[in-house]
RODO-2510 file (C-alpha; in nm, 4 decimals, decimal comma):
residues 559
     n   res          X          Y          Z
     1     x     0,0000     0,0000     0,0000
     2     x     0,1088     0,3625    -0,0673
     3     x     0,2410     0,5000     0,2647
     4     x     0,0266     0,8429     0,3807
     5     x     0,2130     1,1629     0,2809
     6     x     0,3613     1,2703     0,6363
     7     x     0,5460     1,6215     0,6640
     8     x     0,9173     1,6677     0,7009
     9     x     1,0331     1,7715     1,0582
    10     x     0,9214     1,7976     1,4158
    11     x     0,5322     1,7776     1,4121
    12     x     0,3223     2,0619     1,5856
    13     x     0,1850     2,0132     1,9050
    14     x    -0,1075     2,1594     1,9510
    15     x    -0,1311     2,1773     2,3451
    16     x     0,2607     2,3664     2,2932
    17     x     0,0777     2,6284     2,0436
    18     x    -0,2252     2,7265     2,2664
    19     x     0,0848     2,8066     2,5658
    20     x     0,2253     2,9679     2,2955
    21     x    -0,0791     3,1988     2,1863
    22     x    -0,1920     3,2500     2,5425
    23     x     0,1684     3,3785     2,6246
    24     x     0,1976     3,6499     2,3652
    25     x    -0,1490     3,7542     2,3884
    26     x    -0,2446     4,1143     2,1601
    27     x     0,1797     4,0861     2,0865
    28     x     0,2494     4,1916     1,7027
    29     x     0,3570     3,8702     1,5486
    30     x     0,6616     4,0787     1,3907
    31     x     0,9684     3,9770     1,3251
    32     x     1,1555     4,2332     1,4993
    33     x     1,0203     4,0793     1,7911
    34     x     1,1285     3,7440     1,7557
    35     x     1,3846     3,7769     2,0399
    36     x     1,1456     3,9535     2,2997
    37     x     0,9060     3,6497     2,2630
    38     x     1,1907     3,4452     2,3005
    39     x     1,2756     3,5830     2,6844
    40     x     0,8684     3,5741     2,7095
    41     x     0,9143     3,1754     2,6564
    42     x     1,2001     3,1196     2,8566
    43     x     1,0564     3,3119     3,1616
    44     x     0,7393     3,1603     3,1824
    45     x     0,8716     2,7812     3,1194
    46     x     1,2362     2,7988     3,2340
    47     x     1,4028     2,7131     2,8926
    48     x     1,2962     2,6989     2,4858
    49     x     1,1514     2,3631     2,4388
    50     x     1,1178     2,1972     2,0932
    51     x     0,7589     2,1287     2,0790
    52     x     0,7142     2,5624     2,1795
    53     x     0,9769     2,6876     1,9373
    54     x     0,8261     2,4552     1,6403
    55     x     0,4873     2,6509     1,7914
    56     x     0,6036     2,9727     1,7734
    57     x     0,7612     2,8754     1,4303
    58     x     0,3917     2,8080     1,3125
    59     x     0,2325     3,0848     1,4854
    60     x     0,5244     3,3479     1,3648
    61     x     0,5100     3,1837     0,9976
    62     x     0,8634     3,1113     1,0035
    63     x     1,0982     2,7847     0,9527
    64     x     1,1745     2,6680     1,2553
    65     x     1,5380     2,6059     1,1488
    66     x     1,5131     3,0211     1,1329
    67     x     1,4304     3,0370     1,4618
    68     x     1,6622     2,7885     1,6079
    69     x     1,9472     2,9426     1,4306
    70     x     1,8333     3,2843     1,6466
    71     x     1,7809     3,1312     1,9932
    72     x     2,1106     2,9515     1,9929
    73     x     2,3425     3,2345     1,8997
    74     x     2,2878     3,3993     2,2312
    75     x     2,4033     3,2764     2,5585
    76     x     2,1059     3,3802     2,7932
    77     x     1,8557     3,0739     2,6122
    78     x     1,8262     2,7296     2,6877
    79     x     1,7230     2,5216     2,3946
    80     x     1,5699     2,1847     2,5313
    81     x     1,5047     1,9108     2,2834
    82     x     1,2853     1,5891     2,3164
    83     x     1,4289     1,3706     2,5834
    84     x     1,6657     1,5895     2,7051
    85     x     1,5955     1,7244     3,0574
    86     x     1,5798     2,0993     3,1367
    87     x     1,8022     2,3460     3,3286
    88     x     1,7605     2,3492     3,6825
    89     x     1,5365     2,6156     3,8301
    90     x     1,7907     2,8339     3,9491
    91     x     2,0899     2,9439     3,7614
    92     x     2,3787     3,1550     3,9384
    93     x     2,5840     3,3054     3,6760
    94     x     2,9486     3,4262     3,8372
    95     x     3,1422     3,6524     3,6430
    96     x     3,4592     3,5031     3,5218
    97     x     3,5984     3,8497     3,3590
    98     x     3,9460     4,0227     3,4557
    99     x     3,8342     4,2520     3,7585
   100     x     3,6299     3,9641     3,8873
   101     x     3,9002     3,6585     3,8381
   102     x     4,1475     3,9588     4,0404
   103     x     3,9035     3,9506     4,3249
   104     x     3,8979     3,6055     4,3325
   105     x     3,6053     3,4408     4,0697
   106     x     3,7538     3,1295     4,0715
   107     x     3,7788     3,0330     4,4228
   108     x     3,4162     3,1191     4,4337
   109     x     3,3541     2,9181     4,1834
   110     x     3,5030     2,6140     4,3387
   111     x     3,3096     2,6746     4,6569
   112     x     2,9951     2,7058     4,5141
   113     x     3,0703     2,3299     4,3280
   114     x     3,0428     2,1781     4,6912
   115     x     2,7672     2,4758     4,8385
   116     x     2,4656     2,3961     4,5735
   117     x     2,3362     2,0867     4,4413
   118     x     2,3706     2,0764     4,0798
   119     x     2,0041     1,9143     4,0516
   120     x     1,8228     2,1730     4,1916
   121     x     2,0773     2,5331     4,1145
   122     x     2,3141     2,5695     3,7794
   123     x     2,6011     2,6958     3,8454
   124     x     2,7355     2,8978     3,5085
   125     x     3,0334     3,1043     3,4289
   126     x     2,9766     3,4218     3,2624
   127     x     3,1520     3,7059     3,1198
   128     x     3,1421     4,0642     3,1774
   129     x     2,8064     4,0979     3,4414
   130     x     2,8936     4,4835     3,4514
   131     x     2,9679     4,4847     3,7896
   132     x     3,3464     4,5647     3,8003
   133     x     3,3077     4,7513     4,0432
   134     x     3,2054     4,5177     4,3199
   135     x     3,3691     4,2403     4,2247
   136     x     3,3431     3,9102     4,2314
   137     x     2,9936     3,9803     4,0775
   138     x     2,7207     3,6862     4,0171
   139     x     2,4013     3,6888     3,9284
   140     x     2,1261     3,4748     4,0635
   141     x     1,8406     3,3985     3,8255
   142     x     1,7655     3,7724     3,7579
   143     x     1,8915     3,9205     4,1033
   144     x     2,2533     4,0613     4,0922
   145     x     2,5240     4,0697     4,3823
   146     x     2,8429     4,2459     4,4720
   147     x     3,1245     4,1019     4,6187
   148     x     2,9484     3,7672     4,6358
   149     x     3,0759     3,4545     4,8614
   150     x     2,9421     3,1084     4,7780
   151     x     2,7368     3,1338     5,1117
   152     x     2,4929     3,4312     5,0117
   153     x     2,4608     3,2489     4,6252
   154     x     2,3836     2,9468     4,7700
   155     x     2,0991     3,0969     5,0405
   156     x     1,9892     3,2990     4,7623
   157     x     1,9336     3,0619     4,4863
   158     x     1,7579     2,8221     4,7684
   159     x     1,5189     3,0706     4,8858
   160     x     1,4209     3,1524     4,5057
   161     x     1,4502     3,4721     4,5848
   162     x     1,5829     3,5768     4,2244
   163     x     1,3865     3,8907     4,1234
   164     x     1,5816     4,1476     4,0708
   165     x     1,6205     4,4533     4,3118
   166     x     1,4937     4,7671     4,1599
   167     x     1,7504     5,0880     4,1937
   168     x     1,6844     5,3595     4,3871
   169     x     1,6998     5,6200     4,0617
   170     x     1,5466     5,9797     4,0107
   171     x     1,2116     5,9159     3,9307
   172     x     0,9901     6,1183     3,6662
   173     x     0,8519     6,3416     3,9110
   174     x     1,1890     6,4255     4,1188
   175     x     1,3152     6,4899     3,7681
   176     x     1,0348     6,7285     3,6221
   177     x     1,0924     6,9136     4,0010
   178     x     1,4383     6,9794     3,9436
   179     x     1,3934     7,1424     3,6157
   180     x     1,4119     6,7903     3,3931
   181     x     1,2072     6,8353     3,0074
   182     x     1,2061     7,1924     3,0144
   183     x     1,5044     7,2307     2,7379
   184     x     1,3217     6,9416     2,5538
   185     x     1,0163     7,1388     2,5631
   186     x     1,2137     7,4164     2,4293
   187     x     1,3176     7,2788     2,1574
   188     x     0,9805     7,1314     2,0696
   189     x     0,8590     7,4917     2,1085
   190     x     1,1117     7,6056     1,8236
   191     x     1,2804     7,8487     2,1475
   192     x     1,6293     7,6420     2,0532
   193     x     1,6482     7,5586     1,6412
   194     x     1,8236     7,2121     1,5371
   195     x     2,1055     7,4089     1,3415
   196     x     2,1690     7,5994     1,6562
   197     x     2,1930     7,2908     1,9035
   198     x     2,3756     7,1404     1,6304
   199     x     2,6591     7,3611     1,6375
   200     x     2,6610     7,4186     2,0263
   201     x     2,7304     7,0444     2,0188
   202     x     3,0421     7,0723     1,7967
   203     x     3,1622     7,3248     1,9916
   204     x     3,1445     7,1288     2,3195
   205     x     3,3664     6,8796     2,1542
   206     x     3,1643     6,6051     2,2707
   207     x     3,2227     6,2832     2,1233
   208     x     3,0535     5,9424     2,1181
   209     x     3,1885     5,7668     2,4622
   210     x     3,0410     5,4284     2,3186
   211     x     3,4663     5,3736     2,2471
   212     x     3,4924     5,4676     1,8907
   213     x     3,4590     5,8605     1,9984
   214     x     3,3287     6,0275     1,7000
   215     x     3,1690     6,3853     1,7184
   216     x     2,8347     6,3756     1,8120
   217     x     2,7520     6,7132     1,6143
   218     x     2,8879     6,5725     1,3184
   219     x     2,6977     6,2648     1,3370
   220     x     2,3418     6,4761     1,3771
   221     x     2,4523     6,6648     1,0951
   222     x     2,5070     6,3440     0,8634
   223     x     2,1956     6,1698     0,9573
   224     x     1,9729     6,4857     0,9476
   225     x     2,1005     6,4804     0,6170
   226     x     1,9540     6,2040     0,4814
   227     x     1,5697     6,1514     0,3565
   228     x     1,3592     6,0057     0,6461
   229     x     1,1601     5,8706     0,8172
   230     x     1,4673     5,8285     1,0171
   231     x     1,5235     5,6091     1,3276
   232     x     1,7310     5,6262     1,6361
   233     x     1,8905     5,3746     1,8916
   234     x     2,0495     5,3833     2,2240
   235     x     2,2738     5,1203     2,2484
   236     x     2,3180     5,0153     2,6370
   237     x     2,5023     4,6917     2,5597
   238     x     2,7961     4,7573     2,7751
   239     x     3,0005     4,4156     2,7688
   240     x     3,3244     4,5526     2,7581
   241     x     3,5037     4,3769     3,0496
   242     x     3,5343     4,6221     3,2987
   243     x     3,2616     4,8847     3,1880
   244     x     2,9712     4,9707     3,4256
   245     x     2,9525     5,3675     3,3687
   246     x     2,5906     5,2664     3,1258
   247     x     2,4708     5,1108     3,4577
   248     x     2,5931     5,3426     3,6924
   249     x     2,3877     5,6065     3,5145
   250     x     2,0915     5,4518     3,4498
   251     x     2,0125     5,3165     3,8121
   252     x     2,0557     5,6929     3,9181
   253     x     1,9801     5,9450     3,6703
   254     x     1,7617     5,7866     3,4093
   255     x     1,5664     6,0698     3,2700
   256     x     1,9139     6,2555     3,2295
   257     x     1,9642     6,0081     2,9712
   258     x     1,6254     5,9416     2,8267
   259     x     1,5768     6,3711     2,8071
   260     x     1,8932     6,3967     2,5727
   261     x     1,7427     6,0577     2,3421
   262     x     1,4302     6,2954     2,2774
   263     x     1,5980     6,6016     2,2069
   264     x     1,8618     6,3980     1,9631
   265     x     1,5796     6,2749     1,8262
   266     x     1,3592     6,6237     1,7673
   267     x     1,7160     6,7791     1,6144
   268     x     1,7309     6,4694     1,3931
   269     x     1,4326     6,4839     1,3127
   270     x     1,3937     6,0723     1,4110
   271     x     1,0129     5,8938     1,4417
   272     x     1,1101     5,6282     1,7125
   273     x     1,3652     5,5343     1,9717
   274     x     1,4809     5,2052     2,0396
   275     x     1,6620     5,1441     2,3688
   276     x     1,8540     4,8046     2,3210
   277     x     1,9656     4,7179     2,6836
   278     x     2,1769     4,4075     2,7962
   279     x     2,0016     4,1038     2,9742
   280     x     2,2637     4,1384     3,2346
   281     x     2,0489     4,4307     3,4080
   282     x     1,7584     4,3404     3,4584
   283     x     1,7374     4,5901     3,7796
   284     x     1,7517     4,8721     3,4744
   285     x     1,5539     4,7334     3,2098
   286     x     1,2514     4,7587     3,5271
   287     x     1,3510     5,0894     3,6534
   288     x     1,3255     5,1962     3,2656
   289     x     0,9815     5,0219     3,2028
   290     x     0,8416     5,2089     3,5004
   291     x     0,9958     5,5375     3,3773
   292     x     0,9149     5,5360     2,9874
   293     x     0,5708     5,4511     3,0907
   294     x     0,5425     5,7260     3,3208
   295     x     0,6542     5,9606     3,0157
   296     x     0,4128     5,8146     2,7810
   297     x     0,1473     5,9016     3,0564
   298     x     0,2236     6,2335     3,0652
   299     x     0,2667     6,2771     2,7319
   300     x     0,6528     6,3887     2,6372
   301     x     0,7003     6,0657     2,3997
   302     x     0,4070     6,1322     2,2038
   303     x     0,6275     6,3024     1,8656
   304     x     0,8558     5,9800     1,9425
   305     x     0,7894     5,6468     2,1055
   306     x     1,0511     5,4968     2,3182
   307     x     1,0963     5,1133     2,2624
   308     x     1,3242     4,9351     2,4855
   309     x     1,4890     4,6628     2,3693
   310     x     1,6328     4,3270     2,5523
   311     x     1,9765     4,1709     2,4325
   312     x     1,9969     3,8112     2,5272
   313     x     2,3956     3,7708     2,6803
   314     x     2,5907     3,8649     2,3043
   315     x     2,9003     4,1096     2,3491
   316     x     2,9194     4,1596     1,9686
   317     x     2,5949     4,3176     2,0231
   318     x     2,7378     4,5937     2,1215
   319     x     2,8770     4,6397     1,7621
   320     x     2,5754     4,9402     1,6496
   321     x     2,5825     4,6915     1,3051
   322     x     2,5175     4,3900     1,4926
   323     x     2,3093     4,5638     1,7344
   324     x     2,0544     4,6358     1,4794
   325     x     2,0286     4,2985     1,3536
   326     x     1,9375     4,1999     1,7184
   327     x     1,6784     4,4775     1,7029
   328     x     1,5221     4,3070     1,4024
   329     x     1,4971     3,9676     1,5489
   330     x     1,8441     3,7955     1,4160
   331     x     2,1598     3,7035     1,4985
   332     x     2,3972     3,9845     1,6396
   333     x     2,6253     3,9280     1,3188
   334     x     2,7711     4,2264     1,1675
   335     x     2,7200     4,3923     0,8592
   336     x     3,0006     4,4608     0,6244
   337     x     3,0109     4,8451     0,5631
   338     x     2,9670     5,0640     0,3456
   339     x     2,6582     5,1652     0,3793
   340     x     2,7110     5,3130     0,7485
   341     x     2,4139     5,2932     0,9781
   342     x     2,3492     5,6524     0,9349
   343     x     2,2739     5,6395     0,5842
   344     x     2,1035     5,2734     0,5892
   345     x     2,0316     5,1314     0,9566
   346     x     1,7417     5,0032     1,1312
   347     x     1,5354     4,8785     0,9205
   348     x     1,7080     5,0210     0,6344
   349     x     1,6087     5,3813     0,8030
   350     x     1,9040     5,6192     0,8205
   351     x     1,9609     5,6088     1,1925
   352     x     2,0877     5,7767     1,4518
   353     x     2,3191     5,5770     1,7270
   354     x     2,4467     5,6917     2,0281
   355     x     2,5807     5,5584     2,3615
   356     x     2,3984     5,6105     2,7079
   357     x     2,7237     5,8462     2,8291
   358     x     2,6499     6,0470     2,5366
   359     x     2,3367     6,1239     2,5568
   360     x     2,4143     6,1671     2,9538
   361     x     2,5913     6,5025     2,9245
   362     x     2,3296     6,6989     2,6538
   363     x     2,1329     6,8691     2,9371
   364     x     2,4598     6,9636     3,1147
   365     x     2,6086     7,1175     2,7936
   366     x     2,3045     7,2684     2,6478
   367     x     2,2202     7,4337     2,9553
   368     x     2,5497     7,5630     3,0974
   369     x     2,6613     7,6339     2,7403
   370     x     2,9200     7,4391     2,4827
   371     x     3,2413     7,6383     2,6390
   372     x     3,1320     7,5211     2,9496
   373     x     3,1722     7,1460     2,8483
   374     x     3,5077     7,2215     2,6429
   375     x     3,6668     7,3392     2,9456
   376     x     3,5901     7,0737     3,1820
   377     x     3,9023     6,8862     3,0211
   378     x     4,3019     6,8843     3,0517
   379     x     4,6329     6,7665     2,8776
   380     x     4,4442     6,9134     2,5456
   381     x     4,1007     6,7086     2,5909
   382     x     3,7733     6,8720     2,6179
   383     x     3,4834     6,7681     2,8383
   384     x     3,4094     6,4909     3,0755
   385     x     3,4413     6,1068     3,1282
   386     x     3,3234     5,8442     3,3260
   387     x     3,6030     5,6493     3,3936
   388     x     3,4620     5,2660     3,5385
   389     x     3,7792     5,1727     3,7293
   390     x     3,8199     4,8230     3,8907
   391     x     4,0955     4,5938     3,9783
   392     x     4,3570     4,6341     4,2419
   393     x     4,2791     4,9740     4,3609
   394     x     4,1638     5,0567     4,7190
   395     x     3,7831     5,2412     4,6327
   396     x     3,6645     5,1053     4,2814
   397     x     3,3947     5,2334     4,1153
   398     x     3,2671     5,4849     3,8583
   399     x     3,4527     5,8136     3,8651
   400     x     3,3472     6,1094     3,6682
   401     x     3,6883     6,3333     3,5981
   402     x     3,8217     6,5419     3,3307
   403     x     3,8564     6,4529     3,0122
   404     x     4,2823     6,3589     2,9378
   405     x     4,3159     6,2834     3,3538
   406     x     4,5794     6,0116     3,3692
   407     x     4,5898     5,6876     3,5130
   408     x     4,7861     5,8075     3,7881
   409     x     4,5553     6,0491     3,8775
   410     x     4,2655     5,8508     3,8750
   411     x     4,4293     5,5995     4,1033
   412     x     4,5757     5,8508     4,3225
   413     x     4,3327     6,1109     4,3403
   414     x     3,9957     5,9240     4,2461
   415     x     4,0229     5,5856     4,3886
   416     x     4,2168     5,6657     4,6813
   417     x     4,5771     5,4931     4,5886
   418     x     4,6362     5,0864     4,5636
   419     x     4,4847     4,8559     4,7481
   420     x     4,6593     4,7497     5,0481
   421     x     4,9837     4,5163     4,9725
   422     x     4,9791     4,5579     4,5968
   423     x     5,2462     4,7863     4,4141
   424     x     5,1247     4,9289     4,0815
   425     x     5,2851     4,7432     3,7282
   426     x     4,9890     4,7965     3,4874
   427     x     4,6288     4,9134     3,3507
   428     x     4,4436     4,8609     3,0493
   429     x     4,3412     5,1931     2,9822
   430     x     4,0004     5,0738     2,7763
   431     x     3,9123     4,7428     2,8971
   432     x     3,9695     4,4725     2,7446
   433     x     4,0219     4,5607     2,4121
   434     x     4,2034     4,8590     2,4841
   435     x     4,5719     4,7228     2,5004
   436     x     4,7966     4,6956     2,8492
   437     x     5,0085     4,9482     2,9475
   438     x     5,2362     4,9014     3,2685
   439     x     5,2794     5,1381     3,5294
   440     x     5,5815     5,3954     3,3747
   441     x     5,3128     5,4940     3,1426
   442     x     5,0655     5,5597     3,3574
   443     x     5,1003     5,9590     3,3140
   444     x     4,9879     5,9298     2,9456
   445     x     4,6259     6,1288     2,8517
   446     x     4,3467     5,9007     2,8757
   447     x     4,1574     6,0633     2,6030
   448     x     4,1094     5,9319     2,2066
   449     x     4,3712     5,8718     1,9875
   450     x     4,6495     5,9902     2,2936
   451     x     4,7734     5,6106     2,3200
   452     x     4,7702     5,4936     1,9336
   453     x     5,1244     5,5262     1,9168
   454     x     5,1550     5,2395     2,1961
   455     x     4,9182     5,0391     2,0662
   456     x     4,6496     5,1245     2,2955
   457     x     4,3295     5,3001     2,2879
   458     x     4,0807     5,4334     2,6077
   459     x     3,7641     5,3021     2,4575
   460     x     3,4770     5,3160     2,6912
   461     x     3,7072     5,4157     2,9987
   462     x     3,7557     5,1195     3,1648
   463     x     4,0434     5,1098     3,3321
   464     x     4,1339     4,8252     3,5380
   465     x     4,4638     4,8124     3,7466
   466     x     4,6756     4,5120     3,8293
   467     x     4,9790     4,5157     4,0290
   468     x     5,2866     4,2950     4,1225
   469     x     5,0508     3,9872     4,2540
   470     x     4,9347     3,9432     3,8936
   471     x     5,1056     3,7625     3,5887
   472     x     5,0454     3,9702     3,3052
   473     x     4,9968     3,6439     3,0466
   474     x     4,7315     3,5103     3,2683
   475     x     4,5272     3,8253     3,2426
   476     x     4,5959     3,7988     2,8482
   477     x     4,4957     3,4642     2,8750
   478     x     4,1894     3,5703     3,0315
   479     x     4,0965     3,8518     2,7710
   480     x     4,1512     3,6189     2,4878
   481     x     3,9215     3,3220     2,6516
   482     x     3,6429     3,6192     2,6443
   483     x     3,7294     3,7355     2,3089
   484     x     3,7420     3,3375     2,1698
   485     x     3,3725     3,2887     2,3790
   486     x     3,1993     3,6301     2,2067
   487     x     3,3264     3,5704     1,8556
   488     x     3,0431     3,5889     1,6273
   489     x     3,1581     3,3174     1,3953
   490     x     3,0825     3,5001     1,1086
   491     x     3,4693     3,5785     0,9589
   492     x     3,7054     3,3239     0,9870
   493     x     4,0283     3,5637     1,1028
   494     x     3,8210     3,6209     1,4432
   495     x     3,6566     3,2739     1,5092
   496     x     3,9963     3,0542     1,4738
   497     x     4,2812     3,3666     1,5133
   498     x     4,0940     3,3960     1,8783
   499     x     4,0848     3,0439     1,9773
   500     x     4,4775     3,0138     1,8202
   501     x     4,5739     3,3073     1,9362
   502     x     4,4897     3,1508     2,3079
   503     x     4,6835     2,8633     2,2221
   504     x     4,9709     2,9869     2,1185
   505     x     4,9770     3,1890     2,4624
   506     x     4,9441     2,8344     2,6481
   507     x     5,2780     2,7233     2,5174
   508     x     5,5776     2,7360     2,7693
   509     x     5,7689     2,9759     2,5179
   510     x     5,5107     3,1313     2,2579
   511     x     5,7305     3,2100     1,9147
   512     x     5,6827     3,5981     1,8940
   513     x     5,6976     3,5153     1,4726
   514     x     5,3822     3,3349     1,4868
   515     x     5,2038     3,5740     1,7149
   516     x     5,2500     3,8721     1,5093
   517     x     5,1883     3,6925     1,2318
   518     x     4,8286     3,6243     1,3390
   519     x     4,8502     3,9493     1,4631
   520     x     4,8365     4,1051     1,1605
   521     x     4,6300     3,8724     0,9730
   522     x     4,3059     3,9368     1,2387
   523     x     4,3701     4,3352     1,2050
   524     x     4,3431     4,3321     0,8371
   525     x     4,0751     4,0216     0,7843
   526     x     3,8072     4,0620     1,0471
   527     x     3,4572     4,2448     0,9842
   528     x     3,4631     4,4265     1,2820
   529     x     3,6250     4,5548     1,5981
   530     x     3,6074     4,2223     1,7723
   531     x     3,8988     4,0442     1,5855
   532     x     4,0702     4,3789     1,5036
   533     x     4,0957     4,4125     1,8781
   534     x     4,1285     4,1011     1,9596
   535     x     4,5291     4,0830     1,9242
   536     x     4,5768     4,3771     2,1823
   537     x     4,6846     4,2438     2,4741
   538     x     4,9331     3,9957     2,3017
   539     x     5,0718     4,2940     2,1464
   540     x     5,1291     4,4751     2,4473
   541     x     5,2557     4,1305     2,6354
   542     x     5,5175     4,1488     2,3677
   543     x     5,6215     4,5165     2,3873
   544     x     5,5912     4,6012     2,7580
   545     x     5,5740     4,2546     2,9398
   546     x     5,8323     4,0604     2,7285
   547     x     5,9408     3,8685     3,0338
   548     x     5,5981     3,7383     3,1000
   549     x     5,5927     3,5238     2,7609
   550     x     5,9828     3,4582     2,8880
   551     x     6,1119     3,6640     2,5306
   552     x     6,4377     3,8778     2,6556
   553     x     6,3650     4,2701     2,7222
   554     x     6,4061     4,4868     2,4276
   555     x     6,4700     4,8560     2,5301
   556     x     6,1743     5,0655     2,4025
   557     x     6,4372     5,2863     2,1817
   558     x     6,6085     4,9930     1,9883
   559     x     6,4999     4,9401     1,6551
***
């Protein structure tokens, strides 16, 4: 007998699609939203099983294999096939990063492997959790913690108690009351004209503190430019290792930040923000909800909706390219350029991009005036930073300073010297991808483009400090184990040059031919930043720290 025609592939369950259709309700079956009902799953059942993603597949019109190929490029979801059995129902996530392994990640990791019982609490390592500052940081189901021990985890994750703890920041109200939205209305009210706030922003000299620094005034002028509808986005994907100054300003002064989206936007001229905010705070993403709502109550997002946004645990989503393709429901992979973002974007909408610091310091400089701003800097820079410092330094956290200050400084002056026992050697003056500079150079500018010529660049402002307790090659080995986890996959330079790159550093006596070699093949091959950026540290091991990779010191003036 002829066999009945059966389809191809995992067959629908139709108890799976009614969760499915119950869960996301009046939701827009978009596209763009693929990844938001993605969290929506895993929240409500703990993981992505099969039977719900081939559901949502059917109820989103999609192949599932286009799904799956979403949910498994970012860390934060669980896929669960037939037979297998889910995560546990608590997952502690310790930061394994650089300022975190200094304070001592992995001998909290090895306590927590006899505190928790793997049946009932996962126990995952993590990178960056943005908590530098209070490190070892961990994070326990949604709930984060400072300068965690395995004991407090442990209670933690067995009481459940894993909401997360909502920050303490200016509310709408406290913000209206000190005089917050009154420039915005301003502008709206034609008081302040785009060309003028254009060119006040030039002359402030602020630049975008996202790490690439490029002139914000510039980059209205160039969008404004082209023919809209145009779009803007807010990227507050910090991942950097060592970079908390997005969440230091968000838990306390939110509307500082969302006040300067809006007016960027009204100068712009853009129809709709998009805040795209790491999974790693969920303690913001809920003060933000609350606040954005509140706005939308009273009106002041009417000429532009705010949209947040939830990244799912990618790092190269903090690339504004890759970003965007997050934003649109796909993998962070991204896009080879030309076109730039501001001429074709978000959905192929010239669009606007800026970082949370950025947008920070617009009510500051349009109020008090651009010379105002300019001035705030020294050693030549112009304006202020938030420099996240972390490591071996006796008061860590986020310090807002002058522009072109100097690691020195910061240490000395900001952070209130080293921390007991440890004698300075070195900092990486931008994180982790900003190079390694040891301590005789710790009186260079920390500003844009003041370190090129050692190889180095400040970045976001992270600077984290080690000192003579550390091995230099260890923390490269740690940067490059980050670098070789967040790889995208999508250019072959990056995915293998990270993962040899790391292997090469394992070997007793690395061959300095081979490593620049590499070196120089990432720089030139890779799509983005990521693998350009990659070989850093290894660089600086070999030109400041010789003696680490046990390679003989060559004076710094010998050719």
């Amino acid at each position: 007998m002829r066999r009945r025609w059966q389809g191809k592939g995992r067959p629908l369950d139709d108890a799976a699609l009614a969760e499915i259709r119950a869960l996301l309700g009046t939701m827009p079956r978009r596209r763009d939203l693929l990844i938001e009902m993605l969290h929506r799953i895993q929240d409500r059942f703990g993981a992505l099983h099969a039977r719900h993603l081939r559901a949502l597949a059917e109820e989103m019109r999609l192949a599932e294999a286009e799904i799956h190929e979403v949910a498994s490029f970012y860390h934060h979801f669980d896929i669960v096939k037939e037979g297998e059995a889910p995560p546990p129902p608590v997952t502690i996530r310790v930061c394994d990063s650089l300022s975190c392994m200094l304070a001592g990640a992995e001998s909290l990791l090895a306590a927590l492997d006899g505190a928790v019982d793997p049946a009932r609490i996962r126990v995952l390592r993590a990178p960056c959790l943005g908590r530098c500052d209070e490190a070892p940081a961990a994070l326990v189901g949604h709930h984060g913690i400072g300068r965690a021990t395995a004991e407090a985890l442990a209670a933690r994750a067995l009481a459940r108690e894993t909401d997360p703890a909502l920050p303490a920041g200016i509310d709408l109200a406290a913000y209206r009351a000190g005089g917050g939205y009154r420039l915005l209305e301003a502008c709206r009210a034609g008081i302040h004209t785009p060309e003028s706030l254009i060119e006040a922003l030039s002359e402030s000299g602020l630049r975008g503190l996202g790490g690439a620094g490029f002139p914000a005034g510039r980059k209205w002028r160039i969008v404004r430019g082209f023919a809209g509808p145009r779009l803007m986005t807010i990227n507050a994907d910090e991942g950097e290792p060592g970079t908390f100054k997005d969440r230091h300003h968000l838990a306390r002064d939110p509307h500082r930040v969302l006040e300067g989206a809006l007016i960027a936007a009204h100068v712009v001229g853009c129809a709709r923000i998009y805040l795209y905010l790491r999974d790693e705070y969920p303690e913001i993403r809920a003060l933000l909800a609350r606040e954005v709502a509140a706005l939308d109550d009273c009106g002041l997002t009417a000429p532009c909706p705010i949209e947040i946004r939830r990244g799912a645990g990618a790092y190269i989503c903090g690339e504004e390219s890759a970003m965007l393709e997050s934003i649109e429901g796909r993998r962070g992979l991204p896009r080879h350029r030309p076109p730039y973002i501001a001429e074709r974007g978000l959905f192929g909408r010239p669009t606007l991009n800026h970082n949370v610091e950025t947008l920070f310091w617009l009510r500051d400089i349009l109020e008090n005036g651009a010379g105002w701003f300019a001035r705030q800097g020294m050693n030549g820079a112009a304006g202020l930073r938030s420099y996240s410092v972390s490591g071996r330094v006796r008061m860590p956290g986020l310090r807002v300073a002058p522009a072109g200050i100097t690691a020195r400084a910061l240490i000395e002056e900001h952070c209130g010297g080293m921390a007991q026992g440890h004698n300075f050697v070195g900092y990486l003056p931008g994180g982790a991808s900003g190079g390694i500079l040891p301590a005789r150079l710790a009186d260079l500018p920390l500003d844009f483009g003041r370190l090129d010529e050692y190889g180095c660049f400040v970045g976001s402002h992270a600077v984290i400090v080690f000192s003579d307790q550390d091995d230099p090659r260890v923390i490269a080995c740690n940067l490059l184990a980050f670098f070789a986890a967040e790889s995208c996959g999508q250019c072959t330079p990056c995915r293998l040059g990270t993962l040899r790159l790391g292997a090469l550093l394992d070997r007793a006596a690395p061959e300095p031919g081979l490593l620049a070699d590499l070196d120089h093949v990432m720089r030139l091959g890779s799509i983005c930043g990521l693998g350009q950026a990659a070989p850093n540290p290894v660089a600086s091991l070999i030109r400041f720290f010789p003696e680490a990779l046990g390679l003989p010191h060559v004076p710094e003036d010998a050719s």
